[in-house]
C-alpha positions in Angstrom: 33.5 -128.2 112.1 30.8 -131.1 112.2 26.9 -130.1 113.2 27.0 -131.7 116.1 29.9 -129.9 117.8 28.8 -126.5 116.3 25.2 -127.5 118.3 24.7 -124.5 121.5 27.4 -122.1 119.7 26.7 -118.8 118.5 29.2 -117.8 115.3 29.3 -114.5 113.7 30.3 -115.9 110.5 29.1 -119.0 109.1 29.2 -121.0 106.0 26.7 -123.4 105.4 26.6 -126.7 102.6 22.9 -127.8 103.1 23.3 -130.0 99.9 24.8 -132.6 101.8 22.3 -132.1 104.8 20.7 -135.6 106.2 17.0 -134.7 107.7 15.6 -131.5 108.6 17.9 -131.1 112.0 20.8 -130.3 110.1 20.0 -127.7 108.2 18.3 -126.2 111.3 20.9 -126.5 113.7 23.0 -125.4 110.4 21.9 -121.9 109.9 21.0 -121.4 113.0 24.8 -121.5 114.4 24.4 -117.9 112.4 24.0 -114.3 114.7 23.1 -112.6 111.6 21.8 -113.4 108.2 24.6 -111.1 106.8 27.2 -113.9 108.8 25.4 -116.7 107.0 27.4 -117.7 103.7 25.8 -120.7 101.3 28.0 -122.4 100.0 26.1 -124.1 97.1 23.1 -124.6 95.4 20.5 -127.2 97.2 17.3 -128.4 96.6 14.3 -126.7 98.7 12.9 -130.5 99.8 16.3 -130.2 102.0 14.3 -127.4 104.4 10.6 -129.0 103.4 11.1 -132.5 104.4 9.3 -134.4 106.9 10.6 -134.7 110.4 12.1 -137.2 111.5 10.7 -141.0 112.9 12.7 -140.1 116.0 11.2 -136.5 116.1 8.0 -137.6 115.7 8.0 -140.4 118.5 9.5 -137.8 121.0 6.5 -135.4 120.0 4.3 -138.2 121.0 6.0 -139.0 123.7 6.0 -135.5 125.1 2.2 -135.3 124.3 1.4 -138.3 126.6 2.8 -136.8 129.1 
């Protein structure tokens, strides 16, 4: 199942390959498909820059935006 049609669902079980994450929305949306951290399953290694990244340009315009209002 792709990130986007997993968005708004709520799985017991879920297993998770945040190496190939794009951004920091991913991973978010990602793990938080998960009810439980025992239903979250990692499937690999990853590198800890894939959570720590910077937000996106999009993110950050709709922050600003927001804040203007």
């Amino acid at each position: 199942m792709t990130v986007h049609k997993a968005q708004g669902q709520g799985m017991k079980r879920v297993i998770v390959d945040l190496a190939q994450c794009r951004g920091t929305e991913e991973p978010y949306t990602m793990i938080s498909r998960a009810k439980s951290l025992a239903g979250l399953a990692i499937l690999r290694p990853f590198l800890g820059s894939k959570l720590r990244c910077p937000p996106s340009e999009e993110y950050r315009d709709e922050r600003t935006r927001i804040g203007s209002l």
